[in-house]
MITI-775050 format. One line per field, with one value per atom (N, C-alpha, C, CB): residue number from 1; atom name; x, y negated, z negated. Coordinates in steps of 0.05 Angstrom, whole numbers. Glycine has a CB too. Layout:
% residues N
num: (NUM; ...)
atomo: (CA; ...)
x: (X; ...)
y: (Y; ...)
z: (Z; ...)
END
This chain:
% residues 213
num: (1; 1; 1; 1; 2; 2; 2; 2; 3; 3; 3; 3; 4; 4; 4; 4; 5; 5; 5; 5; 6; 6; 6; 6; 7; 7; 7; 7; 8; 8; 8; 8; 9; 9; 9; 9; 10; 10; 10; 10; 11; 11; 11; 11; 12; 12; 12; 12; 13; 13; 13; 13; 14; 14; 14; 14; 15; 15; 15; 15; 16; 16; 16; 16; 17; 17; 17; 17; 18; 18; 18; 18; 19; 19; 19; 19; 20; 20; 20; 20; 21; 21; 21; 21; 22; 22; 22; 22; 23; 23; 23; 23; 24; 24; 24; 24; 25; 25; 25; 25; 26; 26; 26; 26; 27; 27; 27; 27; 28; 28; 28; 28; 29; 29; 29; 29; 30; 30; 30; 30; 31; 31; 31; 31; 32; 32; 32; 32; 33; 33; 33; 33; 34; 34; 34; 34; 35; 35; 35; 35; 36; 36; 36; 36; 37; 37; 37; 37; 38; 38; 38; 38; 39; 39; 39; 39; 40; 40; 40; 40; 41; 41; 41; 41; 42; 42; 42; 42; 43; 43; 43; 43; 44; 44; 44; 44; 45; 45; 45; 45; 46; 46; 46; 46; 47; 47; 47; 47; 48; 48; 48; 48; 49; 49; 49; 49; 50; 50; 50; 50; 51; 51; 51; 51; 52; 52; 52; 52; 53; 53; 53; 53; 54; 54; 54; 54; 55; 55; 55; 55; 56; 56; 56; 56; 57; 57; 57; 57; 58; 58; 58; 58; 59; 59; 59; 59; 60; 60; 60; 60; 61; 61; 61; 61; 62; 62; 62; 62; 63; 63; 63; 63; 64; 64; 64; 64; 65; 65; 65; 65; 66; 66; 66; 66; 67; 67; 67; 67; 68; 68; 68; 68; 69; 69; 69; 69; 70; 70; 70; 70; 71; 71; 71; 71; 72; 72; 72; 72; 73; 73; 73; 73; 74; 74; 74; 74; 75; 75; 75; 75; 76; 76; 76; 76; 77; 77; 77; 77; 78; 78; 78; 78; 79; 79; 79; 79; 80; 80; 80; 80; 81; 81; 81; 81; 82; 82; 82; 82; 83; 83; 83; 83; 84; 84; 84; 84; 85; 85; 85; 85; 86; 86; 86; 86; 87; 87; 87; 87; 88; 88; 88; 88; 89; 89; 89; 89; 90; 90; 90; 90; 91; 91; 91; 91; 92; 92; 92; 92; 93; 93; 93; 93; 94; 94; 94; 94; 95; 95; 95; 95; 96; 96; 96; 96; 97; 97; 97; 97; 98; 98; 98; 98; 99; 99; 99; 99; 100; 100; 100; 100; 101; 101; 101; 101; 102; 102; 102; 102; 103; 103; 103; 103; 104; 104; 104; 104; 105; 105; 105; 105; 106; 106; 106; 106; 107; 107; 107; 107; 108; 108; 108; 108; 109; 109; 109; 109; 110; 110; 110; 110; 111; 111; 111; 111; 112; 112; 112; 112; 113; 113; 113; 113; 114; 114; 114; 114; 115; 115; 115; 115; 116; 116; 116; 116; 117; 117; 117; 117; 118; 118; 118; 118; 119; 119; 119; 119; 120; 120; 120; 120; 121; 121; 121; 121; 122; 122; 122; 122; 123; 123; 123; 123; 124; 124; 124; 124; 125; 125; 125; 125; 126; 126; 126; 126; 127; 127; 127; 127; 128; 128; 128; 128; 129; 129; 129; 129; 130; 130; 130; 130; 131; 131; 131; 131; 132; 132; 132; 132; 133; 133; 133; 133; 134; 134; 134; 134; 135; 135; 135; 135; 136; 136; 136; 136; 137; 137; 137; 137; 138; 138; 138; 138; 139; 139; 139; 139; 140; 140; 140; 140; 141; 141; 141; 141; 142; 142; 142; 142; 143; 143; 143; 143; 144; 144; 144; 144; 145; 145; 145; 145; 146; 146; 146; 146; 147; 147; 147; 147; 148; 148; 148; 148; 149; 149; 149; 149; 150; 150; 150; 150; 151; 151; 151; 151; 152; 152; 152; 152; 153; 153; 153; 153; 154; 154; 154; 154; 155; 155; 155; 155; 156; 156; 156; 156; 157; 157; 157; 157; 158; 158; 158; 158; 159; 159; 159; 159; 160; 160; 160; 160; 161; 161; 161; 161; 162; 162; 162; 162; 163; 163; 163; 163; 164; 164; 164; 164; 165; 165; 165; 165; 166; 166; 166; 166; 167; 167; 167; 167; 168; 168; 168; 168; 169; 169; 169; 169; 170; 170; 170; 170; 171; 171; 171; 171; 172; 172; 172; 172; 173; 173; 173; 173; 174; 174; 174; 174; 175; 175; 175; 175; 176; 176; 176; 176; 177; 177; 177; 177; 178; 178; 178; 178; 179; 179; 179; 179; 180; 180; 180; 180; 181; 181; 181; 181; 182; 182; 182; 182; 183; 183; 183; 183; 184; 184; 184; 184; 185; 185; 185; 185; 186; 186; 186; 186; 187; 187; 187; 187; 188; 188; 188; 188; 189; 189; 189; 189; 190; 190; 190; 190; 191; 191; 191; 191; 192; 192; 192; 192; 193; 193; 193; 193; 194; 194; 194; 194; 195; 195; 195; 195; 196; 196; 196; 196; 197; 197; 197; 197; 198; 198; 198; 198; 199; 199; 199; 199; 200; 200; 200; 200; 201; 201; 201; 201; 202; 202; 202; 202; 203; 203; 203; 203; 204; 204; 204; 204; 205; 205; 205; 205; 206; 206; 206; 206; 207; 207; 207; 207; 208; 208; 208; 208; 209; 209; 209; 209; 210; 210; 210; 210; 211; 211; 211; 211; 212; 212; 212; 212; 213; 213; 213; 213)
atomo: (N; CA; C; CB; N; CA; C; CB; N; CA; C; CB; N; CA; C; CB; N; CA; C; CB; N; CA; C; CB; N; CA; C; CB; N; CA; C; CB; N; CA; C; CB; N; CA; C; CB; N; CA; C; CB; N; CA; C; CB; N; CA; C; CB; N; CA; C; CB; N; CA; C; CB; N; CA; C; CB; N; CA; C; CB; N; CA; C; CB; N; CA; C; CB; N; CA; C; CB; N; CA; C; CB; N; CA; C; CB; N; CA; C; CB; N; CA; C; CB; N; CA; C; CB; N; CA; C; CB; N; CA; C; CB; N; CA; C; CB; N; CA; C; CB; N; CA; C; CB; N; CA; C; CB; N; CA; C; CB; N; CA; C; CB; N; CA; C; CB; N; CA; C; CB; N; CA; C; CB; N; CA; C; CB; N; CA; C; CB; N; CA; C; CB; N; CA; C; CB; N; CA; C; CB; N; CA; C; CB; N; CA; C; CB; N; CA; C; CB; N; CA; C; CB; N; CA; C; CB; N; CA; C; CB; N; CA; C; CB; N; CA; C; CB; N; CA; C; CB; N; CA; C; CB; N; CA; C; CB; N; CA; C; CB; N; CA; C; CB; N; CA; C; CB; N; CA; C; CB; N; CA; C; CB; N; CA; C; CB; N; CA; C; CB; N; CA; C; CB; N; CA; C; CB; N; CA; C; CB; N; CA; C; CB; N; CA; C; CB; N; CA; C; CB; N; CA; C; CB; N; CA; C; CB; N; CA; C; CB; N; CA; C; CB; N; CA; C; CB; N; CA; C; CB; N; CA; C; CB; N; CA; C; CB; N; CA; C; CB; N; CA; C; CB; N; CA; C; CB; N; CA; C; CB; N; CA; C; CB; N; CA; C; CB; N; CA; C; CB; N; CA; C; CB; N; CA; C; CB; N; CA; C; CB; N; CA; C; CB; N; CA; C; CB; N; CA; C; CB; N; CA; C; CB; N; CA; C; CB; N; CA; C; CB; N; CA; C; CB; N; CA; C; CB; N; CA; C; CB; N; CA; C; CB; N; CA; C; CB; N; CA; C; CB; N; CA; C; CB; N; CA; C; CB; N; CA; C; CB; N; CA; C; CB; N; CA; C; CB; N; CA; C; CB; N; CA; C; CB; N; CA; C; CB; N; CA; C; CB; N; CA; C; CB; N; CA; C; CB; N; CA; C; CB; N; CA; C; CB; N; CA; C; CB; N; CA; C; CB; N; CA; C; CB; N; CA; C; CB; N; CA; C; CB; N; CA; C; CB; N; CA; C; CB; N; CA; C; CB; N; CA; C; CB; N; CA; C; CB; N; CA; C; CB; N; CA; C; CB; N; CA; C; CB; N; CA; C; CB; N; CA; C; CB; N; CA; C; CB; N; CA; C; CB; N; CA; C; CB; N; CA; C; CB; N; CA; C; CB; N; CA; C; CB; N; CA; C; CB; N; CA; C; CB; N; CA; C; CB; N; CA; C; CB; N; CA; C; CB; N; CA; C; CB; N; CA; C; CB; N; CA; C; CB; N; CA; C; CB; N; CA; C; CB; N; CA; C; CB; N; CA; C; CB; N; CA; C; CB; N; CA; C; CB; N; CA; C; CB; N; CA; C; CB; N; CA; C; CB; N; CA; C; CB; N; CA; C; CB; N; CA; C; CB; N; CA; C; CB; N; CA; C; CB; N; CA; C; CB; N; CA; C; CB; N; CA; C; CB; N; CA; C; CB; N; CA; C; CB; N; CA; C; CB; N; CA; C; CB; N; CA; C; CB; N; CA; C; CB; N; CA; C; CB; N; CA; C; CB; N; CA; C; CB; N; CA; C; CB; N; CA; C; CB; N; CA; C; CB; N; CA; C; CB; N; CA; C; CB; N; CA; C; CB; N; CA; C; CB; N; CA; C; CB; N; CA; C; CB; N; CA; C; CB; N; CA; C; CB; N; CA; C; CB; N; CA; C; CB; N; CA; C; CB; N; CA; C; CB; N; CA; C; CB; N; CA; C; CB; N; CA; C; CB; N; CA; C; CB; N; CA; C; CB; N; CA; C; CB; N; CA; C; CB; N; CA; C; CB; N; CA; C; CB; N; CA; C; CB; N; CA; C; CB; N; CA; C; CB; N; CA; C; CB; N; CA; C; CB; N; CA; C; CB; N; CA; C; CB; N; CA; C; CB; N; CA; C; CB; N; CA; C; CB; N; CA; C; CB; N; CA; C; CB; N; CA; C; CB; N; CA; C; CB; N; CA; C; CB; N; CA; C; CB; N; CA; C; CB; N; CA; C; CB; N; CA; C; CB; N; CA; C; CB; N; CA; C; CB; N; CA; C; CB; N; CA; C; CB; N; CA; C; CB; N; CA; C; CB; N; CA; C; CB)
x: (547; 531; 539; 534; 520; 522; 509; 508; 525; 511; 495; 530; 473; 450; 444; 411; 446; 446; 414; 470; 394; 371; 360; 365; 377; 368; 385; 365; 372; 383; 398; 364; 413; 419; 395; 444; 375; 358; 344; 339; 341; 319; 336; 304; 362; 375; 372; 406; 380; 373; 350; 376; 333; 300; 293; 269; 292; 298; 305; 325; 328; 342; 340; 362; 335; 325; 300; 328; 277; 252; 258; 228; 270; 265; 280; 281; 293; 308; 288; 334; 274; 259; 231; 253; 226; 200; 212; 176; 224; 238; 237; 288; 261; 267; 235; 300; 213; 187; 181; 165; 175; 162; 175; 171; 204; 222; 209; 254; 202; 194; 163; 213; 160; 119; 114; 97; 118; 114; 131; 118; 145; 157; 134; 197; 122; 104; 83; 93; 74; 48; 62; 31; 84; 89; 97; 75; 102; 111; 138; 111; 155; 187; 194; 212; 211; 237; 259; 250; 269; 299; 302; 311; 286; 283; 278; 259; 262; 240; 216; 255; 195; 172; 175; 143; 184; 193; 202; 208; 234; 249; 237; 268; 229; 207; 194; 192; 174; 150; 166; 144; 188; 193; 217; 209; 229; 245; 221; 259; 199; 175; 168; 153; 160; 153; 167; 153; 197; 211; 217; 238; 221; 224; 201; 233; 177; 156; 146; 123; 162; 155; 181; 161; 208; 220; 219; 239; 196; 186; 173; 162; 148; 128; 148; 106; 175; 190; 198; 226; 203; 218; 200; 223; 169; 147; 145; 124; 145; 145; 160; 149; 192; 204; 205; 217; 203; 198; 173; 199; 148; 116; 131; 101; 144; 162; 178; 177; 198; 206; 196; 218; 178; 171; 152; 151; 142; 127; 139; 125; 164; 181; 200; 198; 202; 220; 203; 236; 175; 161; 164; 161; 171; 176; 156; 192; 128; 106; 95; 93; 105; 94; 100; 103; 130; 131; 109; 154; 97; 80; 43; 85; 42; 17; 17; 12; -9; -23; -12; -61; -13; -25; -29; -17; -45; -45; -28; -60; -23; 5; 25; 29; 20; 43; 36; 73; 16; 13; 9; -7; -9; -12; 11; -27; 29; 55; 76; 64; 76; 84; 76; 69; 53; 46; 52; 5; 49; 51; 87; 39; 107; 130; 130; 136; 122; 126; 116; 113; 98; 79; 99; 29; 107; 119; 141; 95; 146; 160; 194; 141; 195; 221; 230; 218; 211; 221; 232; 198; 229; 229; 253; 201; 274; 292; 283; 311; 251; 247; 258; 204; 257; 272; 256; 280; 259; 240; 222; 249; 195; 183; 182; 159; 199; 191; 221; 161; 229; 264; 262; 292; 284; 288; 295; 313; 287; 297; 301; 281; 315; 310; 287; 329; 265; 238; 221; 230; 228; 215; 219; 217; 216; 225; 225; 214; 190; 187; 162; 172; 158; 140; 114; 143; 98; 72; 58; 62; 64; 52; 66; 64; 85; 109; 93; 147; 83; 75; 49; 64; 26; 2; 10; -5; 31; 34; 51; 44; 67; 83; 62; 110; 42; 13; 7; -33; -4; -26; -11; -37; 18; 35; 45; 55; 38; 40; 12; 46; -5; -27; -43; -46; -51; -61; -45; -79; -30; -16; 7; 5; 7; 29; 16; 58; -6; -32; -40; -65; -47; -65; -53; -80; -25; -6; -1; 18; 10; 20; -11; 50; -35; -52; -64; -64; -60; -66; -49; -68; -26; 3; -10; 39; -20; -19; -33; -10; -59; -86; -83; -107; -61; -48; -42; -32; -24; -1; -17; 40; -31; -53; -76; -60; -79; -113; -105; -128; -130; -132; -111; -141; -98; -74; -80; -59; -66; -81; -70; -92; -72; -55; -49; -63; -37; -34; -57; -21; -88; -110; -130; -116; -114; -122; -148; -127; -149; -168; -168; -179; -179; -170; -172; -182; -149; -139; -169; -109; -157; -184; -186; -188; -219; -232; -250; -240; -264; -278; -289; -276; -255; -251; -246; -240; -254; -245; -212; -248; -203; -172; -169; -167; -189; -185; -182; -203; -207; -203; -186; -223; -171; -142; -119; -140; -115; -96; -103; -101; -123; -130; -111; -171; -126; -113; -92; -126; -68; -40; -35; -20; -43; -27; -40; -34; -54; -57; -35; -87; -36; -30; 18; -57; 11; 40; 47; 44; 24; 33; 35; 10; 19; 21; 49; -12; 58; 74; 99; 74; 101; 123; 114; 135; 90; 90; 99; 68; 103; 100; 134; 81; 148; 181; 190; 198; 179; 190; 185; 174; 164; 160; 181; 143; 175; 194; 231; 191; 232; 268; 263; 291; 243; 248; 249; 222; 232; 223; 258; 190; 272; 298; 314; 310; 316; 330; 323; 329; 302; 290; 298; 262; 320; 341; 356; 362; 379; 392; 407; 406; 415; 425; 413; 457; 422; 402; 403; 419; 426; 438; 434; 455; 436; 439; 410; 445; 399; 379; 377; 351; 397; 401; 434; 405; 446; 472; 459; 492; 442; 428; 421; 409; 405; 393; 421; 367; 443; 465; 481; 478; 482; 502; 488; 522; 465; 447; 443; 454; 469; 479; 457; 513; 441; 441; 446; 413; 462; 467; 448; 483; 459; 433; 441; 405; 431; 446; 451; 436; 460; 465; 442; 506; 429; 411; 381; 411; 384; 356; 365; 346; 383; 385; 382; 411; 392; 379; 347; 390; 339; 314; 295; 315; 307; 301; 291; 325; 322; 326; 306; 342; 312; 291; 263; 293; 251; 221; 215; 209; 243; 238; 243; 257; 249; 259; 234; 297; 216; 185; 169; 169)
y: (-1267; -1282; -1311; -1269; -1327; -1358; -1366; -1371; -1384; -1390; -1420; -1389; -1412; -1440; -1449; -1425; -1485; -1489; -1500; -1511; -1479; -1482; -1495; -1459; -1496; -1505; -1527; -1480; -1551; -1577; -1574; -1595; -1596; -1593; -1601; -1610; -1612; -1619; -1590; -1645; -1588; -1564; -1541; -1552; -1537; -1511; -1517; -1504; -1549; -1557; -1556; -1568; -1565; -1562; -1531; -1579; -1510; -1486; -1471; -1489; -1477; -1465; -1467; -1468; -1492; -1512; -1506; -1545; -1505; -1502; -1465; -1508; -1448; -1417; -1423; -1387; -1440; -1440; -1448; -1457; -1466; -1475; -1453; -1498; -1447; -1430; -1400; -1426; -1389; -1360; -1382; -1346; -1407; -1410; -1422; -1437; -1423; -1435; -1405; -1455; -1387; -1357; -1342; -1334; -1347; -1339; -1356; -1345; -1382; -1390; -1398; -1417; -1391; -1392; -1373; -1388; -1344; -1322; -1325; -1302; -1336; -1324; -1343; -1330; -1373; -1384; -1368; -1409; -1343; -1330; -1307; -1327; -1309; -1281; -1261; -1271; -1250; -1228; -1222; -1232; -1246; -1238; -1267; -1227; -1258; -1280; -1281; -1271; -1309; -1323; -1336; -1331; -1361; -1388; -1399; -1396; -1372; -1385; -1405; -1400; -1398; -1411; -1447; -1409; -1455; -1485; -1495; -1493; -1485; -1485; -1479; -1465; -1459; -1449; -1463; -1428; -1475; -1501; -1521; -1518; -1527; -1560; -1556; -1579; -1530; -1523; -1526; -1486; -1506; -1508; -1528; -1499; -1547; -1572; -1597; -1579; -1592; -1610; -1594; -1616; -1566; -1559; -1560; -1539; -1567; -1561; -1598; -1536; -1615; -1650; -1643; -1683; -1626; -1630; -1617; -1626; -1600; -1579; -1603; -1547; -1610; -1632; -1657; -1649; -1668; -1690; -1672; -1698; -1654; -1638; -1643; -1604; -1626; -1627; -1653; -1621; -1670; -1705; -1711; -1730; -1708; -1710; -1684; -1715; -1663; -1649; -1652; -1622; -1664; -1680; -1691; -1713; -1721; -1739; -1732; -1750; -1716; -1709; -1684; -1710; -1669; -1651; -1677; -1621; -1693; -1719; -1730; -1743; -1747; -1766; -1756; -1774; -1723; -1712; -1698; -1689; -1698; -1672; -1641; -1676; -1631; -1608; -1596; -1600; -1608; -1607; -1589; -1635; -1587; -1579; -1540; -1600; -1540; -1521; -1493; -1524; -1502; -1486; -1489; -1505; -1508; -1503; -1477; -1517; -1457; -1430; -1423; -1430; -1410; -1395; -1375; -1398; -1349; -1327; -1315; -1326; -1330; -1333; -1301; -1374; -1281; -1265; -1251; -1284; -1252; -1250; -1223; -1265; -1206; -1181; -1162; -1182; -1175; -1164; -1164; -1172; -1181; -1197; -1179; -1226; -1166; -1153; -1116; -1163; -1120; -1089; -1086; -1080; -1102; -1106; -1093; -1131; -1119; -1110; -1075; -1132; -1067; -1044; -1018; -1046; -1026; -995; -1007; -968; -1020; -1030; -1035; -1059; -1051; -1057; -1027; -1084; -1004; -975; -958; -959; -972; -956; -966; -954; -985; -1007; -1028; -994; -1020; -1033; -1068; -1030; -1088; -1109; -1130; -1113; -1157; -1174; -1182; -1192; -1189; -1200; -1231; -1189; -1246; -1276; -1273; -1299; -1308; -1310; -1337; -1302; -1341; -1364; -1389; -1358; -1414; -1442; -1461; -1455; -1481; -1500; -1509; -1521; -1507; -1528; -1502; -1545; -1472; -1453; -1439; -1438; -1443; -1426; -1407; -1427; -1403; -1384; -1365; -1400; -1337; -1330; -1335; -1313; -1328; -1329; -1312; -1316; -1299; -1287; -1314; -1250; -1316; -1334; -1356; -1339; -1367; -1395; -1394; -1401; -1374; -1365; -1370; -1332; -1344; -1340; -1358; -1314; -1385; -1406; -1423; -1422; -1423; -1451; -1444; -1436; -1419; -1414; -1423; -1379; -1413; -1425; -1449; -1412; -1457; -1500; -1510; -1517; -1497; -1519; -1502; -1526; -1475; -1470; -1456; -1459; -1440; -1425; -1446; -1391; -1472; -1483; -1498; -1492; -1519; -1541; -1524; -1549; -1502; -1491; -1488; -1468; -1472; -1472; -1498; -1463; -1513; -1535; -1560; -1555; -1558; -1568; -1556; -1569; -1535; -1524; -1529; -1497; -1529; -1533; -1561; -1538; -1593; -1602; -1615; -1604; -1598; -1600; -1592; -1581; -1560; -1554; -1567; -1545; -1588; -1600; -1627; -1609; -1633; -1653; -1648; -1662; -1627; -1624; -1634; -1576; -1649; -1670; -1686; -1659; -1698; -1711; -1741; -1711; -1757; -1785; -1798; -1793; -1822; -1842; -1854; -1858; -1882; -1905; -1918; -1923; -1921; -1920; -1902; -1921; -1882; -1858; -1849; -1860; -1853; -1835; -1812; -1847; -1784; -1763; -1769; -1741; -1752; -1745; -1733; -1715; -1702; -1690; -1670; -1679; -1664; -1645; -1632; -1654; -1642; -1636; -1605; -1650; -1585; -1563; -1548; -1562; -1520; -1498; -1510; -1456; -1503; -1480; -1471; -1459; -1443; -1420; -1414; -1407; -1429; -1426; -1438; -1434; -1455; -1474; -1457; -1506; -1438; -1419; -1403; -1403; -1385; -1361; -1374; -1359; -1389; -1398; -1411; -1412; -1418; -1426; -1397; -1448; -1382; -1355; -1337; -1338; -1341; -1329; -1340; -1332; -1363; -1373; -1375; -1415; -1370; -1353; -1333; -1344; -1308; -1281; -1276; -1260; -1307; -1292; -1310; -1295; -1322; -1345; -1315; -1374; -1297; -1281; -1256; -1275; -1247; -1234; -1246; -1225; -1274; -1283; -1279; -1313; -1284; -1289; -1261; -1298; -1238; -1214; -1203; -1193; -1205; -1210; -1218; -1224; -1239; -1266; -1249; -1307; -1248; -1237; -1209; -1229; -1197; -1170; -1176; -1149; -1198; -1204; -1216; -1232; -1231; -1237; -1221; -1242; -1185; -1165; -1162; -1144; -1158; -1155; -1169; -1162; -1187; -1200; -1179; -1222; -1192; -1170; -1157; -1178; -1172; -1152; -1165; -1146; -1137; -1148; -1179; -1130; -1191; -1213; -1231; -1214; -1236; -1254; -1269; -1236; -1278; -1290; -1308; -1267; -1294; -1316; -1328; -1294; -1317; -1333; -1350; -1323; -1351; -1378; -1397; -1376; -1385; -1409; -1420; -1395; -1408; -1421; -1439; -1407; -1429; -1442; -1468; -1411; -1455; -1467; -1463; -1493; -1438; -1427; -1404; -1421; -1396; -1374; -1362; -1368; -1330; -1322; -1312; -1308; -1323; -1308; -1299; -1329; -1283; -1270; -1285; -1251; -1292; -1323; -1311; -1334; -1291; -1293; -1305; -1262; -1298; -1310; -1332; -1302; -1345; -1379; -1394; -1390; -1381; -1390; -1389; -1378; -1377; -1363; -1384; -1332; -1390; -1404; -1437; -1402; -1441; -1464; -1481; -1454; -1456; -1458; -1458; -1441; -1452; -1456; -1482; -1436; -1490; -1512; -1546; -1509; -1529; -1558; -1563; -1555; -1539; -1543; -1558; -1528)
z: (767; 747; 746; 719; 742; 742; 718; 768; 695; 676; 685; 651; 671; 680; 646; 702; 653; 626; 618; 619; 602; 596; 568; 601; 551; 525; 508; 510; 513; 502; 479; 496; 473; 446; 425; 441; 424; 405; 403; 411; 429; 425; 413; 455; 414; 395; 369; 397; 357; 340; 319; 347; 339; 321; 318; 341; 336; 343; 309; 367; 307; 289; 263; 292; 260; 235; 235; 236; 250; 244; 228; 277; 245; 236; 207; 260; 197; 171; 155; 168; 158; 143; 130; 159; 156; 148; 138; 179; 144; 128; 91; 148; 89; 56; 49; 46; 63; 55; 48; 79; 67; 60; 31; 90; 26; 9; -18; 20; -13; -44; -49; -55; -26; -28; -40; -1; -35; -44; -67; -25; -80; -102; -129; -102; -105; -126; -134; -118; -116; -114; -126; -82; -141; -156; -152; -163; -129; -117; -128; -89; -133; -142; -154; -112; -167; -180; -164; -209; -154; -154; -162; -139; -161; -163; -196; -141; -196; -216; -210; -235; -229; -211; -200; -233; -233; -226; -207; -236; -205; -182; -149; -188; -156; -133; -129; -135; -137; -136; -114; -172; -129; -126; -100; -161; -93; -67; -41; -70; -53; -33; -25; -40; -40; -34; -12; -58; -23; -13; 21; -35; 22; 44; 68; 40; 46; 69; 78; 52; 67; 74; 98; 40; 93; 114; 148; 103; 139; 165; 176; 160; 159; 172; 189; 143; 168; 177; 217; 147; 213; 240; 260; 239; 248; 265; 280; 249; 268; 288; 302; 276; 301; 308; 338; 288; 330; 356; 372; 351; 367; 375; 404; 347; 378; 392; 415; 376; 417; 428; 456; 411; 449; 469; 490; 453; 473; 492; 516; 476; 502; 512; 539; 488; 532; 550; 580; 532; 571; 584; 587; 603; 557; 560; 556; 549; 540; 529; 554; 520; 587; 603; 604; 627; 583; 586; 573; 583; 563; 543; 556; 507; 591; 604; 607; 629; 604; 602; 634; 595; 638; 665; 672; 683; 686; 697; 712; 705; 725; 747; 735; 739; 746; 744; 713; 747; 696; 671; 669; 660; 674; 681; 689; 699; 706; 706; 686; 722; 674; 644; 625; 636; 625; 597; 605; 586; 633; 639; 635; 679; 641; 631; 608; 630; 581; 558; 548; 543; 561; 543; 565; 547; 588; 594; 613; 612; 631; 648; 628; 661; 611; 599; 584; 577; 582; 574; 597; 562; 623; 641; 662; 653; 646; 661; 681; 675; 674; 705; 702; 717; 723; 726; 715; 753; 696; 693; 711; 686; 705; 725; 728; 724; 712; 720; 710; 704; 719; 710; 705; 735; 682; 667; 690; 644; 689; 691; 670; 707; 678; 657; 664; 652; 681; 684; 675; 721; 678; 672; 643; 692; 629; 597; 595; 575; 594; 576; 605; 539; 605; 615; 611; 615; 628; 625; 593; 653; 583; 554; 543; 540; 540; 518; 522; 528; 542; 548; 523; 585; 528; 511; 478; 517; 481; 451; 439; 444; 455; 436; 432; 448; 456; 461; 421; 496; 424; 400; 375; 397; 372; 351; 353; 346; 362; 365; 357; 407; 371; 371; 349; 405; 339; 321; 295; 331; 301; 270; 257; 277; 275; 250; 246; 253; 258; 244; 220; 267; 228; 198; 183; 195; 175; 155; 140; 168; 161; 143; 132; 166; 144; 139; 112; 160; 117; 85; 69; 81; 71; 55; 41; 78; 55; 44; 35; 47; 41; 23; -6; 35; -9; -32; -49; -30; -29; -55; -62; -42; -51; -56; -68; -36; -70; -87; -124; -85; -122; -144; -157; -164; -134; -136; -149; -107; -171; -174; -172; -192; -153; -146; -167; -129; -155; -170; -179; -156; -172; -179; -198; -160; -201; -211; -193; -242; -171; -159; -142; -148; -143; -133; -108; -140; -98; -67; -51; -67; -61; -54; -71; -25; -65; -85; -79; -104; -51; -45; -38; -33; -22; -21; -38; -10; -43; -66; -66; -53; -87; -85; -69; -99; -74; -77; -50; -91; -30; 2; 15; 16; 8; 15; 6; -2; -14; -23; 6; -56; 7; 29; 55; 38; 64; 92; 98; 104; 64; 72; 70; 52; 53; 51; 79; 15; 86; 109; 137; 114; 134; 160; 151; 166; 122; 118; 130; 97; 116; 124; 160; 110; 180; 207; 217; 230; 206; 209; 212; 179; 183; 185; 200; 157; 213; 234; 262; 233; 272; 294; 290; 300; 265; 266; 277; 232; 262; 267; 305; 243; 313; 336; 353; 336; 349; 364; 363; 333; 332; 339; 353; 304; 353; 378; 410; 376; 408; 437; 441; 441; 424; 433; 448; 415; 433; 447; 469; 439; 480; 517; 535; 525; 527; 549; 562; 537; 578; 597; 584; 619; 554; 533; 511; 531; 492; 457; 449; 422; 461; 452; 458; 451; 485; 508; 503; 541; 485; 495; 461; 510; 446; 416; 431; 372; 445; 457; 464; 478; 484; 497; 486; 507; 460; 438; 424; 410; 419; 412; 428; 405; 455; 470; 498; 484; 488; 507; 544; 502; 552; 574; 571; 575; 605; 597; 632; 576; 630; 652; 671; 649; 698; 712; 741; 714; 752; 778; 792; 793; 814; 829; 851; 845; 865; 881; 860; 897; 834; 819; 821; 788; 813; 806; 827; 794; 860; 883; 889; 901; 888; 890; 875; 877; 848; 832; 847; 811; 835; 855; 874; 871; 900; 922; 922; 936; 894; 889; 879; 869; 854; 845; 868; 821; 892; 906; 931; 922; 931; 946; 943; 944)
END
């Protein structure tokens, strides 16, 4: 085994901090919508609030950054091998059989991962937080006293933060299973910690040798 070092320090960073953020957002969104007491609603209100200007502050900063670096490339779609990718997940990883695609640092994520991170970048976290702050803005009055906006219900700006909540904490639960399907349960949140991740030395050649064509 050869450790190959795949995951920056920003990117463990934003990584880790973004999943903190959105679990203590889900923890006091839902407690504003009643479901439970910690906080209290107040508290709850005004935790929500401040944590969700600091997701948006992250969001820019990772924009910025996936730009500047070109990692933005890692999340292009492709077919490439995809079919094998999903026959993997549904019977292949029950059956020991062997991954079908292997980690680089220029390669991340597989062909599904590429799909299903695309859709949670470019649509389930715009809509969340776009609703978030249509929320905290509806009939807001400036220094002019003139409303923000008003134009939209509530009621349909509540639906689609709380929707684009509830898939936000289906995509998390997902996501930490899909972690275990590494070469062990672990080995693939070691990575996101250490930013190393191991790999057979004929893959990392193999590797290698595609990336230098």
């Amino acid at each position: 085994m050869r450790k190959v070092y795949i995951y920056k320090g920003f990117e463990r960073l934003w990584h880790w901090t973004q999943a903190s953020l959105i679990m203590f957002l889900a923890v006091t969104g839902f407690e504003v919508h009643g479901s439970y007491s910690i906080f209290g609603f107040e508290k709850a209100t005004e935790y929500h609030r401040v944590a969700s200007w600091m997701l948006i502050g992250l969001l820019i900063f990772a924009i910025f950054w996936h730009l500047t670096t070109g990692e933005w490339r890692q999340y292009i779609p492709t077919t490439k091998q995809l079919k094998e990718q999903i026959q993997f997940y549904i019977s292949g990883i029950f059956k020991g059989e062997h991954h079908p695609t292997q980690k680089s640092e220029l390669s991340k994520l597989n062909p599904l991962q590429r799909l299903v991170y695309l859709g949670f970048k470019i649509i389930l976290i715009p809509l969340t937080t776009t609703s978030g702050i249509l929320y905290m803005l509806y009939k807001t009055i400036d220094e002019n006293n003139l409303i923000v906006i008003e134009d939209y219900p509530l009621a349909s700006i509540a639906f689609w933060h709380t929707m684009g909540a509830i898939l936000l904490m289906i995509f998390l639960v997902v996501h930490v299973y899909m972690t275990t399907t590494g070469k062990t349960p672990t080995s693939n949140i070691n990575a996101m910690i250490t930013g190393y991740e191991e790999l057979e030395e004929n893959e990392n050649e193999n590797i290698q040798n595609h990336e230098t064509k």
